[in-house]
N, C-alpha and C positions, 0 to 999 in steps of 0.2 A: 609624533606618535603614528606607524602606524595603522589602517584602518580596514579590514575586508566587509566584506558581504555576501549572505547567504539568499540566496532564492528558493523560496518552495513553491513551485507552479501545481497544483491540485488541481483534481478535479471541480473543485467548488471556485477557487481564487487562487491568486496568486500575491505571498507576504514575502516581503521585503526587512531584514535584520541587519543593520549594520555594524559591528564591533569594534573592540581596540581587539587585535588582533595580537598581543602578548596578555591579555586578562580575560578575554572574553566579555567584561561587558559589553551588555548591550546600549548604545550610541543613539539609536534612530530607528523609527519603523515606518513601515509604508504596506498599502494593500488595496488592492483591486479585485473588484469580481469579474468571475470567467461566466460565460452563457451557459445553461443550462443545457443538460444532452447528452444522448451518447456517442453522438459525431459531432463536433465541435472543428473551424475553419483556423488552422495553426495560427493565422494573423494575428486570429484574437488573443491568443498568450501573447505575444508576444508588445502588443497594445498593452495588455493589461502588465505586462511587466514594466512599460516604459511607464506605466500611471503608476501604479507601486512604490517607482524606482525615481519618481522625479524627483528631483535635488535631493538624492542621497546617494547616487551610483557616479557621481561624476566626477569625487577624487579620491573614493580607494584605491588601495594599494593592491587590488586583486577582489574575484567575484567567483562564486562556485554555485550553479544552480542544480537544485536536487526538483524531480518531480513526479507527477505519477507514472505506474511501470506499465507497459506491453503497449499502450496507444499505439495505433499504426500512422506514420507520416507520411505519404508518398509523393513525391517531388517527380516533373518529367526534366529533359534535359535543360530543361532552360531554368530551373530549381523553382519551381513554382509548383504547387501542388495541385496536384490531378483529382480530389477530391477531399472533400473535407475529413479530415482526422477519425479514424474509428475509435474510442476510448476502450478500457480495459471492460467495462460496464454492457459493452454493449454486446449480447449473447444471441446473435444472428449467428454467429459463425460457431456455434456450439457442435454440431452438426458437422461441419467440417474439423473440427476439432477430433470426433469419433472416429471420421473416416481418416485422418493420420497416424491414429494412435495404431488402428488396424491393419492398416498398411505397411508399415514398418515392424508389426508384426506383437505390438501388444506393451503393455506397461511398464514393463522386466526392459526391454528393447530401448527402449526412450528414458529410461533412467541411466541407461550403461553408457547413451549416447552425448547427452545432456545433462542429466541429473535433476528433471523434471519428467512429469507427463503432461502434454498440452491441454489444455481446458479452451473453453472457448476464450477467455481472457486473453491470450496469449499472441502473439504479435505474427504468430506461423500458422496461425487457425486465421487469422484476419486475412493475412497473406492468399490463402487457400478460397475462403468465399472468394474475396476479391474477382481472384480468377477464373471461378465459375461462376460470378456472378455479374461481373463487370468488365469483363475480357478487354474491349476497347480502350476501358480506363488504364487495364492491366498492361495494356501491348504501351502505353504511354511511360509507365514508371520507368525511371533511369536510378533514382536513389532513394533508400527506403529509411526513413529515421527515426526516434522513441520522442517522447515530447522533450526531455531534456535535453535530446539531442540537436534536436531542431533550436531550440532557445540560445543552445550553448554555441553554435554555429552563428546565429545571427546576431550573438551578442560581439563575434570578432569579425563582424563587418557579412555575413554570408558569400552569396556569391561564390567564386571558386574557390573559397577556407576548402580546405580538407575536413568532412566530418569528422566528431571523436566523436567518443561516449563511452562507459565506464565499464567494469566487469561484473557489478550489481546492476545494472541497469541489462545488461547486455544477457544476464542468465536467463531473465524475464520474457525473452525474443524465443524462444523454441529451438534457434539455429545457433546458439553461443554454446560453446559444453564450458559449464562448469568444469565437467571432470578432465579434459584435456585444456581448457583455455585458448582455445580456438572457437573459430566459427565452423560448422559443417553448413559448407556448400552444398554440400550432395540434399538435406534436409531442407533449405531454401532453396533449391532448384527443385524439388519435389513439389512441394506446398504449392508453387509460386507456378507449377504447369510448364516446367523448362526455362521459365524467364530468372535472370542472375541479377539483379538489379546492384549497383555501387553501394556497399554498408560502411557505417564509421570506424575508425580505425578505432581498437579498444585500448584506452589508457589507462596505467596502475593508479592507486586511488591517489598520488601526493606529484603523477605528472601533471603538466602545464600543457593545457590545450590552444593556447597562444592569450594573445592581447587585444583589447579592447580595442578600437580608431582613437582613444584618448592615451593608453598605454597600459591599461592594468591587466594584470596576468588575469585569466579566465582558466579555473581547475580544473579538474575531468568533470565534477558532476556527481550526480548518484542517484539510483531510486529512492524514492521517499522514504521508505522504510530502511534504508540502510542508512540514509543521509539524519533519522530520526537514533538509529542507533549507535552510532559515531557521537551524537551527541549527549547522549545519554554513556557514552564509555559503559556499555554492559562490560559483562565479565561473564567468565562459568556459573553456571549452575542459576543467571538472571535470565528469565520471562517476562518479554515484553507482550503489552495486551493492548493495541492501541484501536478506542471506538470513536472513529469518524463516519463518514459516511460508511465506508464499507471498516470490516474488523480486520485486525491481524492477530496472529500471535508470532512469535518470533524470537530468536535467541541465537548466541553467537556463539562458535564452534572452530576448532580449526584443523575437521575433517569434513568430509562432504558429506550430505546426511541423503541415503538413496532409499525413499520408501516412497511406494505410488502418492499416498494422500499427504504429503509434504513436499513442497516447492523446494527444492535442493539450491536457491540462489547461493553465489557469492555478497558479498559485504563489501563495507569500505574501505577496508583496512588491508587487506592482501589473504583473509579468512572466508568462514562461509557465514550464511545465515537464513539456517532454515526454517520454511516460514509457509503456514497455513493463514489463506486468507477467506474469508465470506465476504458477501456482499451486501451484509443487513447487518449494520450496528447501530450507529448513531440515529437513520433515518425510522428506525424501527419505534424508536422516543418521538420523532418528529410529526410520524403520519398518527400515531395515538393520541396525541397530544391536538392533534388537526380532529382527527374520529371526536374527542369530546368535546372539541370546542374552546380548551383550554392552552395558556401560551403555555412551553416548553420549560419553563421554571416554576412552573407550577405544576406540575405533572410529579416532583419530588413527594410536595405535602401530600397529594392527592394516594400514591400508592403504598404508602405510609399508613394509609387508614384502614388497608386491607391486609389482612393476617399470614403470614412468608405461606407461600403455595397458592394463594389466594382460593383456597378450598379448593382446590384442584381444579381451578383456569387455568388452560396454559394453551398458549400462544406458542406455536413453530413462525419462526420469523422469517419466512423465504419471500419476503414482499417483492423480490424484482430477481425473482429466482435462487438460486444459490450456486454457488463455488465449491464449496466443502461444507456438509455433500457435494458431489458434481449433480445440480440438480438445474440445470438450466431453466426447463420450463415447469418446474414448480409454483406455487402460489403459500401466500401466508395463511390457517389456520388457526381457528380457534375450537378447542374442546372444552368439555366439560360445560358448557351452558346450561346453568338451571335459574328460575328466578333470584335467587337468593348471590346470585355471581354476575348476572348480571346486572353489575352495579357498577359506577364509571371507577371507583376506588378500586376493585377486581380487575375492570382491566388494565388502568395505569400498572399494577405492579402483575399482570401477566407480561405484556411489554416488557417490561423488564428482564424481568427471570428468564424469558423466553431468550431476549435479546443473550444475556451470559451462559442458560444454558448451551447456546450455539456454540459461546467461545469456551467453554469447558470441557467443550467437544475437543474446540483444537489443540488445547492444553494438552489433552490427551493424548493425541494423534503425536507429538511433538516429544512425550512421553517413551510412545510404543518406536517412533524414529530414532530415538535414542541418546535425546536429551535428557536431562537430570534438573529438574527446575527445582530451584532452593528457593527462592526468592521473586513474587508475580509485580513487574511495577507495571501501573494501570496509567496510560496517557490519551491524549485524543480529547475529543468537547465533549464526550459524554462522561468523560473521570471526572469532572467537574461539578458532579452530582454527587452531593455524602453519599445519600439514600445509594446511587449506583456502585459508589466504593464500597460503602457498608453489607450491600447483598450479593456481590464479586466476593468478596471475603467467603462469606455464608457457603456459598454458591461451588467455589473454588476449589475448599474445603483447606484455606492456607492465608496464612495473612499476605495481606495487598500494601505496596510502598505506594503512595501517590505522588509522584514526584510534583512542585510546582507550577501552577498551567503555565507553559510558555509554547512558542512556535519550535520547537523539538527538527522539526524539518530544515524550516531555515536556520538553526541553529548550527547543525551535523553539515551545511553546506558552508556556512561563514567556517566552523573548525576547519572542515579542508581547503578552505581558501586560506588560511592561516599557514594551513600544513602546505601547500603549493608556494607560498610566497617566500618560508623560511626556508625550503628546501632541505630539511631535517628528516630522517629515517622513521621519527613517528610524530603522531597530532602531537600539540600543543595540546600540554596540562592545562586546562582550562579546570575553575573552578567546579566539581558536580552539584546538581542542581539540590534543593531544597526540599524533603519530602514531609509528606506526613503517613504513621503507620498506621494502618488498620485493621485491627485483630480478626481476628474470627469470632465471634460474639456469642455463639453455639457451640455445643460440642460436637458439634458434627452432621447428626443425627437429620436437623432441616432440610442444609442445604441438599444430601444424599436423596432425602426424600424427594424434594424439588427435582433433581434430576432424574430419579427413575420415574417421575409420571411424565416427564419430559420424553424421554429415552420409548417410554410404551408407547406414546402418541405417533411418536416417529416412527419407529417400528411396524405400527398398526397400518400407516400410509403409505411408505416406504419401504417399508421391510430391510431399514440399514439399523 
């Protein structure tokens, strides 16, 4: 039989999935935590991948690691890194993110080029601080890498390996065009102050980016979210809604989708996957759950006790900024405080509503880009909540598929390690996952409400 392995390197940990590689069961699991931060030192993934990975990576047949998108690696000539990792998270470089988009001459410009506009997330705004802000460290970089990249590298021994990394990973960088499938130089020579630093060579989703020092094939890789949708086999007219730390929404197309407030990536498959992300979902349950003193599985019963609107508390969730909106140095609010609301039942299920009002936004956005969503399936640690399936639905205004919790990441990474080892024209049929349906419980009417007092508050502060 036999056997691959999927890596999903997160921002939180890094999980380990081992398969039969004609079935897809899952075989073995393994996981490590990564440091907390929005600069984090590459070693550490790659630590916690070896903790993960002990005694289950040492006799696959092949290994594919998918991980989070835009982190900046920078390696000097001797591949050792000139400073610790920027994560997508970390919006220092917001600011320089504005001054490129302006530069190049505006939104319209950077979508015809790329098929994104840079945010501070983005691996070309990181690039950009750097260089005005760390010039010394800057004048040191020789090669610049994504965290998958970096993993994927050291898993086939580092050193002089040639970098890969993938075309979903690679759309994520600001300097990859989706629409051409190139890199532009000329946009990494801008950003970067003149400096051209060595990038990874970019491979189709079912090449082979070499071999382990044991012999197992190591596949291209992928970002999380593509490597999450590979495994999930969406289709037309499927909405992915995935609440981990940060949100996504996402769905798969196979035209490139060019609207400012959608990230036009590529996918894993040789398609696109366009995809609006925030930075407040799952933590958004976390820090409210922390405010009352109550663990996180308890925070279901708790918001349960207060009435869908929660009399018109509502909580704008921009806790560590936001994405979409492009709202970098924003902050989280709460309106509508009166005695009667302020009651910890009120705010458990403000939290909430707040947190999917967000992503109802990007459902939207994703709408007006010129998707057709039939069908919303809800993944991540916070689907894992009825209460949060149940008011998604409400919320949504469309029933929610929950598919069964599993690691979806390292899942879409063990398929393409399957898809790499067979060397077949498409994944391996693996069996799809297991869901449960969730109606929409209302006719409507609620959830609609719940969103336009949402919609005023934001307006009132923001004026979007």
């Amino acid at each position: 039989m036999a056997t691959v392995a999927g890596v999903d390197s997160s921002t939180q940990s890094c999980k380990v999935v081992v398969c039969d590689a004609d079935t897809g069961e899952v075989l073995a699991r393994g996981q490590a935590p990564h440091p907390d931060g929005t600069e984090v030192a590459p070693e550490a993934w790659w630590t916690a991948l070896q903790q993960a990975g002990e005694g289950l990576l040492d006799d696959v047949d092949a290994v594919s690691i998918a991980g989070q998108q835009h982190g900046l690696v920078a390696l000097d000539r001797s591949h050792r890194p000139v400073r610790d990792a920027l994560l997508w998270n970390d919006v220092r470089s917001a600011e320089a993110a504005d001054d490129l988009v302006a530069e190049l001459g505006g939104p319209q410009v950077w979508l015809d080029a790329v098929g994104s506009v840079p945010v501070a997330a983005f691996t070309v705004a990181k690039l950009r601080w750097m260089a005005d802000h760390e010039p010394e460290l800057a004048d040191r970089v020789a090669r610049v890498m994504l965290p998958h990249d970096y993993l994927t590298w050291r898993a086939r021994g580092g050193g002089d390996a040639v970098p890969t990394t993938d075309r979903s990973d690679a759309s994520g960088t600001g300097y990859w065009s989706a629409v051409e499938g190139r890199y532009r130089e000329d946009l990494l020579a801008n950003a970067f102050r003149g400096r051209t630093p060595e990038l990874p060579t970019v491979l189709e989703p079912s090449e082979i980016a070499g071999h382990t020092p044991s012999g197992a094939i190591v596949a291209a890789g992928a970002g999380d979210n593509a490597a999450a949708a590979l495994a999930l086999g969406i289709g037309d007219g499927d909405v992915v809604i995935s609440l981990g730390t940060s949100g996504t929404a996402f769905a798969r197309t196979s035209r490139l989708t060019t609207d400012p407030s959608v990230n036009g990536f590529a996918d894993a498959t040789g398609r696109f996957l366009p995809l609006v992300c925030t930075l407040n979902a799952a933590r958004v349950l976390e820090a409210m759950a922390t405010a009352l003193g109550i663990g996180i599985d308890e925070l279901d019963a708790l918001a349960r006790q207060a009435p869908p609107g929660a009399d018109g508390l509502v909580l704008l969730p921009y806790l560590s900024g936001e994405r979409t909106p492009n709202l970098p140095h924003a902050t989280g609010s709460l309106h509508g405080l009166r005695a009667e609301t302020m009651q910890p039942a009120h705010l458990a299920r403000a939290a909430v509503e707040g947190m999917l009002c967000n992503m109802a936004d990007a459902i939207d956005r994703l709408r007006a880009a010129g998707a057709t969503p039939r069908r919303v399936l809800l993944i991540g640690g916070a689907s894992r909540s009825a209460f949060v399936a149940e008011t998604a639905a409400q919320i949504f205004g469309a029933a929610v598929t929950v598919p069964e919790p599993e690691e979806y990441v390292a899942l879409g990474a063990a398929r393409q390690a399957a898809w790499a080892l067979r060397g077949v024209p498409e994944p391996p049929q693996w069996p799809p996952a297991a869901t449960a349906e969730i109606p929409v419980l209302e006719n409507g009417a609620v959830g609609s409400r719940i969103r336009s007092a949402y919609a005023q508050v934001r307006e009132s502060l923001y004026g979007i």
